[in-house]
C-alpha positions as CSV (number, residue, x, y, z in Angstrom):
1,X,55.6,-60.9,52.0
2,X,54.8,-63.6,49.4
3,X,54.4,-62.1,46.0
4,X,50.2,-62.9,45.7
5,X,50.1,-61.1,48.2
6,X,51.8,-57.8,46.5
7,X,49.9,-58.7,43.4
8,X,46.2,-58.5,45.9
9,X,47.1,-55.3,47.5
10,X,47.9,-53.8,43.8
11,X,44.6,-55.2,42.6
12,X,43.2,-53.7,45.3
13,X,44.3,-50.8,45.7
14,X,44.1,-49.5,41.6
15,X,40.2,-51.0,41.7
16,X,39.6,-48.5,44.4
17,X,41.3,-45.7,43.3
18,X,39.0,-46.5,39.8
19,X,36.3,-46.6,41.9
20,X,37.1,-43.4,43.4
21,X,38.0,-41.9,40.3
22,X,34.6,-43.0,37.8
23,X,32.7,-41.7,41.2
24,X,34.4,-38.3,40.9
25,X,34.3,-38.3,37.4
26,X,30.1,-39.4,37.5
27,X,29.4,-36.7,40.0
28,X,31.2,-33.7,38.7
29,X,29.8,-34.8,35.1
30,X,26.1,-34.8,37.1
31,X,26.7,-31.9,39.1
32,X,28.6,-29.4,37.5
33,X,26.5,-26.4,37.1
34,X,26.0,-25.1,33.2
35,X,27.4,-21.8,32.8
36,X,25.1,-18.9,32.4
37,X,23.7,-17.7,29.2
38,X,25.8,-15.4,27.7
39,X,24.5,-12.4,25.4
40,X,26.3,-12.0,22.7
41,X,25.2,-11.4,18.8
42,X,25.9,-15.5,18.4
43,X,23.5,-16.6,20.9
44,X,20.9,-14.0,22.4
45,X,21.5,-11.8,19.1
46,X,20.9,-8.6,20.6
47,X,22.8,-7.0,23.3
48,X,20.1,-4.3,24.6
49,X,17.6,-3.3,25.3
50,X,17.8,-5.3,28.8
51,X,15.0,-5.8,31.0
52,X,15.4,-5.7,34.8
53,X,16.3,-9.4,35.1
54,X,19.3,-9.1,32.9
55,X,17.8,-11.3,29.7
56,X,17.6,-9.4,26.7
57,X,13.9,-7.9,26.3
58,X,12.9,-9.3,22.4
59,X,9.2,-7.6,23.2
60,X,10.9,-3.8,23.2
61,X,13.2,-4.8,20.4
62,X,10.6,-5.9,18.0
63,X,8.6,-2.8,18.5
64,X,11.2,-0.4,17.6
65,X,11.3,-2.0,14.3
66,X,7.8,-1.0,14.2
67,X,6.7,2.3,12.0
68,X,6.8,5.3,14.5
69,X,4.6,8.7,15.1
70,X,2.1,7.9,12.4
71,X,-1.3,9.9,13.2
72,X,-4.3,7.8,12.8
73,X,-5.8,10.0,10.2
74,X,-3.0,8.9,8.2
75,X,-2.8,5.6,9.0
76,X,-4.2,2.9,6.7
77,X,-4.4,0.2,9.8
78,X,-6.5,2.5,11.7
79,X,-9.1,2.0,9.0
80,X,-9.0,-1.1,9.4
81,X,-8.7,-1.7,12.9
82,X,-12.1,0.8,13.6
83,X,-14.0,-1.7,11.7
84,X,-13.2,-4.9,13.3
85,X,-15.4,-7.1,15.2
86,X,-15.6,-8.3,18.6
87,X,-16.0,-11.5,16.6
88,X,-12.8,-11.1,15.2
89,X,-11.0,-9.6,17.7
90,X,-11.0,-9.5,21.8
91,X,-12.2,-5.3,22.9
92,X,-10.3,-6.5,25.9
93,X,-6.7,-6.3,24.3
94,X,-4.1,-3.4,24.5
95,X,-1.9,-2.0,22.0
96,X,1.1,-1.7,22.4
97,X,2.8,-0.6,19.5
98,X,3.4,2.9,18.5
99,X,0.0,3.1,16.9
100,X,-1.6,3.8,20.2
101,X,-5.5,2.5,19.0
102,X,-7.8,1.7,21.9
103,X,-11.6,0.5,21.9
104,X,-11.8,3.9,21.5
105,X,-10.8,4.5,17.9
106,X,-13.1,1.8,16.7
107,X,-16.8,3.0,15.3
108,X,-20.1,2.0,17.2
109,X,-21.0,-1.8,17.0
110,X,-23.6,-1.0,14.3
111,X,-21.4,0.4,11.8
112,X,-18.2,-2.2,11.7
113,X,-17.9,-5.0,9.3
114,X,-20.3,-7.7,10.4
115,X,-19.0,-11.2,9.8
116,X,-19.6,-13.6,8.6
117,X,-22.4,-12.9,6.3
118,X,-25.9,-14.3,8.3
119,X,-27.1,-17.1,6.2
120,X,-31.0,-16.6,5.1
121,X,-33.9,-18.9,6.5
122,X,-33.3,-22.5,4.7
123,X,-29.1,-22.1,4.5
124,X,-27.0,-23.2,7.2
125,X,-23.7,-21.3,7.8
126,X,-21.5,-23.3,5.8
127,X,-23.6,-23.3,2.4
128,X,-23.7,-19.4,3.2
129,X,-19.7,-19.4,3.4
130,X,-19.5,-21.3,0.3
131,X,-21.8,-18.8,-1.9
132,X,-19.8,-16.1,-0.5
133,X,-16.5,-17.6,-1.3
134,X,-18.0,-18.3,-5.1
135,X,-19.1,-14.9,-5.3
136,X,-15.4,-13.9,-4.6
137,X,-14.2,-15.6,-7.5
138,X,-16.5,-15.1,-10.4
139,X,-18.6,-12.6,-11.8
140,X,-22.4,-12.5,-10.2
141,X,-25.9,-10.6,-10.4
142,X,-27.8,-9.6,-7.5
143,X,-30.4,-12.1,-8.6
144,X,-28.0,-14.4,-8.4
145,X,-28.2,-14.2,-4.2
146,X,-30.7,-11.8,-3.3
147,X,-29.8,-12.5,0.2
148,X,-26.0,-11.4,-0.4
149,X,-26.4,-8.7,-2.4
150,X,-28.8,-7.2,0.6
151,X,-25.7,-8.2,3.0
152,X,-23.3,-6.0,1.0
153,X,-25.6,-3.1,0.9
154,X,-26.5,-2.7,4.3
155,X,-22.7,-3.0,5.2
156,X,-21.8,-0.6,2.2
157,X,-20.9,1.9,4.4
158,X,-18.1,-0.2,6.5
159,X,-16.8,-1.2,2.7
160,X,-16.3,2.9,1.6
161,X,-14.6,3.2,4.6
162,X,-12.6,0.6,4.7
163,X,-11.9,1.6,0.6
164,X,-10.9,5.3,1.4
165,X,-8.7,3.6,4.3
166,X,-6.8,2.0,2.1
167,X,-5.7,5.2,0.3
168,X,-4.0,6.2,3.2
169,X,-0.4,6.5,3.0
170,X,1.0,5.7,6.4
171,X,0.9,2.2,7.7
172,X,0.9,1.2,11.5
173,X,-0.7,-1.8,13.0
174,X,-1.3,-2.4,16.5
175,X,0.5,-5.0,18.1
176,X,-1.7,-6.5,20.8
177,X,-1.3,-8.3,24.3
178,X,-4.0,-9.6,26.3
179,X,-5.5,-7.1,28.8
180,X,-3.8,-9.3,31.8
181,X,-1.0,-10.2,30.0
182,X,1.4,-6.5,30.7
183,X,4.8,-6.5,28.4
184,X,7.0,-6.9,31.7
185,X,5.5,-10.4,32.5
186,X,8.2,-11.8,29.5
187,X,7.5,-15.4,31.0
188,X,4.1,-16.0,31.9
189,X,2.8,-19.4,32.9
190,X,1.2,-19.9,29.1
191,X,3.8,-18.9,26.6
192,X,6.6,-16.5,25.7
193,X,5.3,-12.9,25.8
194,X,6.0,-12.5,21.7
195,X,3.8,-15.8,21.3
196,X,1.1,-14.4,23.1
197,X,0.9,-10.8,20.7
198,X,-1.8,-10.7,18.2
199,X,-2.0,-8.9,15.0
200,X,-5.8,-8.2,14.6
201,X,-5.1,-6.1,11.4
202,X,-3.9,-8.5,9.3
203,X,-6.2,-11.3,11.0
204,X,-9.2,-8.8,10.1
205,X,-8.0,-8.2,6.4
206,X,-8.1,-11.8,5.0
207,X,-11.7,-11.8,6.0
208,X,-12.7,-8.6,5.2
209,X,-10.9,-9.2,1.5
210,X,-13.5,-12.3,0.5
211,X,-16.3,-9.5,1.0
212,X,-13.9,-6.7,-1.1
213,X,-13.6,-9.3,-4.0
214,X,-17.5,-10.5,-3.7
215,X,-18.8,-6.8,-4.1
216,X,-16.2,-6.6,-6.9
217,X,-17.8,-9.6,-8.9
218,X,-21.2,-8.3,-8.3
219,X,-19.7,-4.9,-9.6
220,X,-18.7,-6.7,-12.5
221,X,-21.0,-8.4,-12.8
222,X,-23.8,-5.6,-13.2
223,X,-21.4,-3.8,-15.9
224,X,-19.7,-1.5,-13.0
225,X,-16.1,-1.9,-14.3
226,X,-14.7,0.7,-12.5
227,X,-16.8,-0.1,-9.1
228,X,-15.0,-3.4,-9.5
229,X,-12.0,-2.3,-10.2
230,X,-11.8,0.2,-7.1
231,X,-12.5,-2.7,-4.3
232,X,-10.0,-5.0,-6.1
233,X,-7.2,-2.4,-5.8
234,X,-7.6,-1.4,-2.6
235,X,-6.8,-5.5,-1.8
236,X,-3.4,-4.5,-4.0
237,X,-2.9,-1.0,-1.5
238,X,-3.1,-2.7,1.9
239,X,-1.3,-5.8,0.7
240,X,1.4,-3.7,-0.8
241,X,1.8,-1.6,2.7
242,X,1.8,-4.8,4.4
243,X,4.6,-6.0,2.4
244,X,6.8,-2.7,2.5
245,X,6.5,-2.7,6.4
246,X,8.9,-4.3,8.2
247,X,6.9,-6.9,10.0
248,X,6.2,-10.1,11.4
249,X,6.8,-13.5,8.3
250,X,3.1,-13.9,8.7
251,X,2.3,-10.3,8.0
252,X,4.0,-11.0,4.9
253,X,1.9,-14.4,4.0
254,X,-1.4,-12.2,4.9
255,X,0.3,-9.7,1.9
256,X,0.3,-12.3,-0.2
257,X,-2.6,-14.0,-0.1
258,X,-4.1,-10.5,-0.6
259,X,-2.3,-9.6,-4.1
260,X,-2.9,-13.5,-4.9
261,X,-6.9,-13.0,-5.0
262,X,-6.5,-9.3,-6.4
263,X,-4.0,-10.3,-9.2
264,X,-7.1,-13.0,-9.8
265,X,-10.1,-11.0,-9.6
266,X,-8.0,-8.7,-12.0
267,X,-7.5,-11.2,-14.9
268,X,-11.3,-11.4,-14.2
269,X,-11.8,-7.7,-14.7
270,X,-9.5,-7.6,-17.9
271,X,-11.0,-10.9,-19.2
272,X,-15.1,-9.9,-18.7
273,X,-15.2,-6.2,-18.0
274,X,-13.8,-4.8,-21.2
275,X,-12.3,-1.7,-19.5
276,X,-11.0,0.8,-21.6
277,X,-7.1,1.6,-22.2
278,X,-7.1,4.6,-19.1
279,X,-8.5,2.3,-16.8
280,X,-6.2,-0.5,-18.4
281,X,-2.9,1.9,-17.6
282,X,-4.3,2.8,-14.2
283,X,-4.4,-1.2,-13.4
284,X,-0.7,-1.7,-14.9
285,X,0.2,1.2,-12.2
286,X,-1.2,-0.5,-9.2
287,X,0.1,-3.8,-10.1
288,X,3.9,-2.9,-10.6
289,X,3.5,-0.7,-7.5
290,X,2.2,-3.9,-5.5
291,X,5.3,-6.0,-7.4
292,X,8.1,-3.8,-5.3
293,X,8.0,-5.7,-2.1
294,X,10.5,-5.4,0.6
295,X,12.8,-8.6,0.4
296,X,11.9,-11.8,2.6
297,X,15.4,-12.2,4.1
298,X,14.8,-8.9,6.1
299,X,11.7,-9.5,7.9
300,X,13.2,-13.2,9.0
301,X,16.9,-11.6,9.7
302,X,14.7,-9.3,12.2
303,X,11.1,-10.4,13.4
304,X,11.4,-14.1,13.1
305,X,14.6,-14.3,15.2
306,X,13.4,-12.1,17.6
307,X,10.8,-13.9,18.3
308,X,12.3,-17.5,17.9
309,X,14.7,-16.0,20.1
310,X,12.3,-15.2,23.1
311,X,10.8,-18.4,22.8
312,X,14.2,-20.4,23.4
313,X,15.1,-17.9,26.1
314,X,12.1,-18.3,27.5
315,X,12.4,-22.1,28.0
316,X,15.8,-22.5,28.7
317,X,17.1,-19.6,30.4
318,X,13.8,-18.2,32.3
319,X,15.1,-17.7,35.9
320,X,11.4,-18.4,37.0
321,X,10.6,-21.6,35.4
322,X,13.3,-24.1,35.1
323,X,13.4,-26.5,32.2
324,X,13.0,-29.2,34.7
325,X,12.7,-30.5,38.1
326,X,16.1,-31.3,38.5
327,X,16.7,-27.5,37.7
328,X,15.6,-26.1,41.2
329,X,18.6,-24.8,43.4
330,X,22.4,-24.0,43.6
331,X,22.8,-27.4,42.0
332,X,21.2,-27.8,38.9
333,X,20.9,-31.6,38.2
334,X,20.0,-32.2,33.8
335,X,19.6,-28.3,33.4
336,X,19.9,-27.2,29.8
337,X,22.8,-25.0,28.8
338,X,20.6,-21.8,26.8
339,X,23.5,-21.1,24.8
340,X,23.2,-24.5,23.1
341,X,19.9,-24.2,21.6
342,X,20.2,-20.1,21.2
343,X,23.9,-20.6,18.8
344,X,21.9,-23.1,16.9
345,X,19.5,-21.1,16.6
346,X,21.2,-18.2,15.6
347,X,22.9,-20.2,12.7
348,X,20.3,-21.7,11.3
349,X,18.3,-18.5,11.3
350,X,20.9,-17.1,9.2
351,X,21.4,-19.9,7.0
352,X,17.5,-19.1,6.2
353,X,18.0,-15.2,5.5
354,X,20.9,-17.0,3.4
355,X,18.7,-18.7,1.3
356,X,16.3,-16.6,1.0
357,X,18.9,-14.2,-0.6
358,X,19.9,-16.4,-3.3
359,X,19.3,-15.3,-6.8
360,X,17.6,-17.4,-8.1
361,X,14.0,-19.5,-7.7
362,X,16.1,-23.1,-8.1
363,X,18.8,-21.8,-5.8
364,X,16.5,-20.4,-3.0
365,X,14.7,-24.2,-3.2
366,X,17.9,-25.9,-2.7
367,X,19.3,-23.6,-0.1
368,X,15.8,-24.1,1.6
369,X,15.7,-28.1,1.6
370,X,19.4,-28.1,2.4
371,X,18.2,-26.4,5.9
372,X,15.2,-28.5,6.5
373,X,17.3,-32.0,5.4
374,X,19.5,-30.9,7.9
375,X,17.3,-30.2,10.6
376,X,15.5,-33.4,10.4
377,X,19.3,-35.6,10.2
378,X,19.5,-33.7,13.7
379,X,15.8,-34.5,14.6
380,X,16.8,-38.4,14.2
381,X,20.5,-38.9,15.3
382,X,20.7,-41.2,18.4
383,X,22.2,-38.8,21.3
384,X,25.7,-38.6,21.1
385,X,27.9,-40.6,23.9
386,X,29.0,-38.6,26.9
387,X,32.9,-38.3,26.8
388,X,34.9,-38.1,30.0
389,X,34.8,-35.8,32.2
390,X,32.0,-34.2,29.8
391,X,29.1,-32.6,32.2
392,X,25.6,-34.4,31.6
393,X,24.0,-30.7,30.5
394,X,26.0,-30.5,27.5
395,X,25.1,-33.9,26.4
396,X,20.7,-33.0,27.1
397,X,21.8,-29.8,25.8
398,X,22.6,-31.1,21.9
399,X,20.0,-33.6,22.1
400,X,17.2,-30.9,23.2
401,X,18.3,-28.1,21.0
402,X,17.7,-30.3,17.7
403,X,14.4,-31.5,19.1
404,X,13.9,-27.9,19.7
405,X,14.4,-26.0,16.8
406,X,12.8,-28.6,14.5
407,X,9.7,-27.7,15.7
408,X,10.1,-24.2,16.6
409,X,11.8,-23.1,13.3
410,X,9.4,-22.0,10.1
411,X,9.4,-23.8,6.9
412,X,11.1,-21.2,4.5
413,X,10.2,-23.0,1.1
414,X,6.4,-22.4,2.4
415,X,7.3,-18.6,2.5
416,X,9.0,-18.6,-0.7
417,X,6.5,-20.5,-2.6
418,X,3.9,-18.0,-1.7
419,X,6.3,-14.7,-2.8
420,X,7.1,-16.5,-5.7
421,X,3.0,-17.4,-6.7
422,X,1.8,-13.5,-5.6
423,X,4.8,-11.9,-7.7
424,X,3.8,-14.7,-10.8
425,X,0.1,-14.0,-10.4
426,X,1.1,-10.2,-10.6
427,X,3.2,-10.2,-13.4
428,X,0.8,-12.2,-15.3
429,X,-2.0,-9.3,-14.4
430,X,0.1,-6.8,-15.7
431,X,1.0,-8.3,-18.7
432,X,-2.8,-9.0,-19.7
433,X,-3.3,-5.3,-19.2
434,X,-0.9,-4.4,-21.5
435,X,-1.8,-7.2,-24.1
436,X,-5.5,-5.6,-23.7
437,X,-4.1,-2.0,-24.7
438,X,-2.6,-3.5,-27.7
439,X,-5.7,-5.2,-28.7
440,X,-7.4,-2.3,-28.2
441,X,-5.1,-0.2,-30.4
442,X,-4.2,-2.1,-32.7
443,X,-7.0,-4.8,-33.1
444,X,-5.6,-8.1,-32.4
445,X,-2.9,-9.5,-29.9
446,X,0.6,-8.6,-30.6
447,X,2.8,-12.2,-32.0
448,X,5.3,-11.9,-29.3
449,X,5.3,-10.3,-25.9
450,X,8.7,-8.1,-27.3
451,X,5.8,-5.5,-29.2
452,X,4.6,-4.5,-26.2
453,X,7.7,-3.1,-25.4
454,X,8.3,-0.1,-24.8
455,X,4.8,0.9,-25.4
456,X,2.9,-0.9,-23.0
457,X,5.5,-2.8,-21.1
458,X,9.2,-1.4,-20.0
459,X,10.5,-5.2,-20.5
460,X,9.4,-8.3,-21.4
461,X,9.2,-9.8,-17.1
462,X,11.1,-12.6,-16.2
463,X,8.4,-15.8,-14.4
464,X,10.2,-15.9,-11.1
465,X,8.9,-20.3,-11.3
466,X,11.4,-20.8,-14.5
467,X,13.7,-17.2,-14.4
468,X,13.1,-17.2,-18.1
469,X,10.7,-14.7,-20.1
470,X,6.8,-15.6,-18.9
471,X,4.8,-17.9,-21.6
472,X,3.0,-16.3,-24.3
473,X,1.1,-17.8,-27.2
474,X,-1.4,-16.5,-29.7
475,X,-3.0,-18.8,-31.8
476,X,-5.8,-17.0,-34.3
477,X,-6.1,-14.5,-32.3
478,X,-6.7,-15.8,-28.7
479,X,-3.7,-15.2,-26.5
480,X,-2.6,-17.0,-23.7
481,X,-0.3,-16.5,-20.7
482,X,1.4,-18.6,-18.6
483,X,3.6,-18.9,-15.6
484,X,6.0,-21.9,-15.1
485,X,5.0,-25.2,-17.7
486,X,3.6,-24.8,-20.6
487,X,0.3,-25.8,-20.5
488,X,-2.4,-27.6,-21.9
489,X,-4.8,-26.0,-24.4
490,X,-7.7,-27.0,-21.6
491,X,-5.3,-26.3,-18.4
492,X,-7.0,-24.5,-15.7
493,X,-4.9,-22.9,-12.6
494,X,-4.3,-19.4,-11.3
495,X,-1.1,-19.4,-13.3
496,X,-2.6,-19.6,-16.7
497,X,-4.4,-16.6,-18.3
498,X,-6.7,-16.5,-21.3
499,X,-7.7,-13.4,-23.1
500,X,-11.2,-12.7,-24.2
501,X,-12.4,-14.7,-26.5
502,X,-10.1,-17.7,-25.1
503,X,-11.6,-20.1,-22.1
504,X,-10.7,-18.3,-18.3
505,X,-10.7,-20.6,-15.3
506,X,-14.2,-20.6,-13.2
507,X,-11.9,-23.2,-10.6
508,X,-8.4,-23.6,-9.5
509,X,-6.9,-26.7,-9.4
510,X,-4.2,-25.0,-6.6
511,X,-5.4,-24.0,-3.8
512,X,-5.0,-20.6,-2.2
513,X,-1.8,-20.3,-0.1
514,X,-3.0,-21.1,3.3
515,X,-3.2,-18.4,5.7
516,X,-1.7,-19.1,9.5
517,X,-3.1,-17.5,12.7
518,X,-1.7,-14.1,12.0
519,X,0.4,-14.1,15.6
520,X,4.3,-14.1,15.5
521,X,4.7,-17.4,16.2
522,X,2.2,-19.3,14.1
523,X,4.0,-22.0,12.1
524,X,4.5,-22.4,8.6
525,X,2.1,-24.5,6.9
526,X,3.0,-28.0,7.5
């Protein structure tokens, strides 16, 4: 046998056997099943309660993190949730938290909060909705808007209620589904079953608080001081139970767009309404109350990662609806591996309740964009090449979990800029009440914010924007206060306070922290 003729069969024979191997290698790298998701405090987080299909049940989880055995009289939701609208909120849902309201619970039709305000004859609805969110911000007569003033008075009854509610102690919110939409169907055909739970509550509250603050103004506005001061403090008792309740992260926004517009129509109060030093000390009382809010890191180290959770559960390991076609059947083709996207998940969830930990404003910032530059470096990276003998899941498992979780994942820096702007607006409330008790004692504002202490103030507070003492100023007796810059003598923003006799802001130049669709899954504003 000539030697070409060794050399050919060699050729041969080691091209097959390539053949044969990168054919192997292809189809166990295209067929090889993904393994099954494993629960286990790095991926699914929780370990019980199970439902019947073996996945962990995040619905039953979150609600017994809810308040427990609170009876409606006591119950500072339940005033709430008897005055909602069918506007507002579908009669057709069920609760099923531990709060147990029905249709039942609510009041006749007639006597619930009607919203919005009807416009009169010549307005169109948005004009209307534009008076009315004036009249929340600045001090008005009933001359002013006849037609508003009438509004408030027929629905005066709904408001005292709503008022006394607030004095409640207990606090336990329904946590609805849709009437067709039971807690065992975890993976309907819409949406994961936390996705589809509303909070009508909290939904109801931002919108009844714009008609709280507008009868406050007109209070004030007619010389009722204390009137005024009663509506705006129950916005400060129902965001301050909101924020002490373990709860959903938009629960928490709705707390703090509440003690936001209080904290404002406060300075207001202080500023025009000349109250006198009991009422000053009973405002001072509410305030620091409000101030002592349960910290951010718990309610995303619980509620937001149960419900981010469910979500990726529900789309990568729900034995009823595959992630794709090629999912169907013992062999699963491109399936996703869940544990993937759940461990990432997992870590970056923690690496939020890490942040939001940090001590200070500048280290919480940083900690916060460090996350989000991550995320998006993931968002972008080409795909990764498939190594040998690597099965194809594991490859679309990467790629899908950083597609994944940069959009499902909140923006915490939104969340911490609006805890940060309620706890300013707050602090700079309560320091106005005390600089007005000094005034009133002693005849003029004090030089520095250190004599008000320990009279009127146990310590000179810290601006959680700069972690240093908060701005004060007097010059010839017109005091100013300030949370983060310095600023300008003519400076108008919620931020900057001027005492009577100095210039108060009729307009903000910042906005009001927006305010999501209160349901558990609603995302951070972009």
């Amino acid at each position: 046998m000539s030697t070409r003729l060794v050399v050919r069969r060699i050729v041969v024979t080691v091209s097959l056997m390539g053949g044969v191997f990168m054919a192997v290698e292809y189809l166990w790298a295209l067929l090889a099943p993904p393994p099954p998701l494993q629960i286990s405090p790095t991926t699914t987080w929780i370990t019980e309660p199970l439902a019947p299909d073996g996945l962990p049940d995040y619905f039953q989880a979150m609600l017994a993190l809810e308040p427990r055995a609170i009876p409606a009289e006591n119950n500072a939701a339940a005033a709430v949730w008897e005055l909602i609208p069918t506007t507002i909120f579908s009669e057709n849902a069920i609760d099923h938290s531990e709060a147990h309201l029905s249709t039942a619970d609510q009041l006749p039709a007639s006597e619930r909060l009607v919203m919005p305000p009807p416009p009169p004859d010549g307005m169109d609805a948005g004009e209307a909705g534009r008076v009315l969110e004036a009249c929340s911000r600045t001090p008005w007569r009933a001359a002013d808007h006849p037609w508003l003033a009438h509004w408030l008075e027929e629905n005066r009854s709904a408001l005292d209620t709503l008022t006394a509610g607030a004095r409640r102690e207990g606090w336990c919110p329904p946590r609805c589904l849709p009437a067709d939409r039971p807690p065992t169907d975890r993976f309907g055909p819409t949406s994961p079953l936390l996705m589809s739970l509303t909070l009508p509550v909290e939904g109801a509250l931002r919108s009844f608080s714009n008609v709280l603050l507008a009868r406050s103004m007109l209070r004030l506005g007619e010389g009722d001081t204390p009137g005024a001061w009663h509506d705006i403090d129950t916005l400060l008792r129902f965001g301050d139970k909101i924020s002490d309740t373990p709860g959903p992260l938009v629960s928490r926004l709705v707390a703090m767009v509440l003690f936001t517009h209080a904290s404002r129509a406060t300075q207001r109060l202080i500023a025009e309404g000349h109250p006198d030093d009991a009422l000053l000390a009973e405002i001072q009382g509410s305030l620091r109350s409000a101030i002592d809010w349960a910290p951010l890191a718990a309610g995303i180290d619980a509620f937001e990662r149960l419900s981010f959770l469910d979500a990726i559960t529900s789309m990568f390991a729900n034995p009823s609806k595959p992630a794709s076609l090629f999912s169907w059947g013992p062999i699963r083709i491109l399936a996703v591996e869940p544990n993937v996207p759940l461990t990432d998940s997992n870590r970056y969830l923690a690496a939020m309740v890490d942040a939001a930990n940090q001590p200070t404003r500048d280290a919480r910032r940083r900690a916060s964009q460090e996350i989000e530059d991550e995320l998006e470096a993931r968002r972008n990276a080409p795909r990764g090449r498939r190594q040998w003998f690597q099965p194809w899941h594991e490859v679309v498992s990467e790629g899908v979990s950083r597609k994944t979780l940069g959009l499902l994942l909140p923006g915490l820096k939104y969340s911490l800029e609006d805890d940060d702007r309620a706890h300013a607006a707050l602090v700079l409330a309560d320091c106005a009440a005390a600089l007005e008790r000094y005034r009133l004692a002693t005849g003029q504002p004090p030089p520095s914010l250190a004599d008000l202490v320990p009279t009127f103030l146990a310590a000179i507070p810290v601006d959680p924007f700069t972690d240093a003492p908060i701005g004060y100023r007097n010059a010839d007796g017109r005091w100013t206060l300030w949370s983060g810059a310095d600023p300008e003598e003519d400076a108008v923003d919620d931020l900057v306070i001027r005492g009577p006799g100095g210039r108060m802001p009729l307009e903000s130049k910042s906005p009001d922290p927006p305010l999501p669709d209160p349901s558990p899954e609603s995302p951070s504003p972009p």
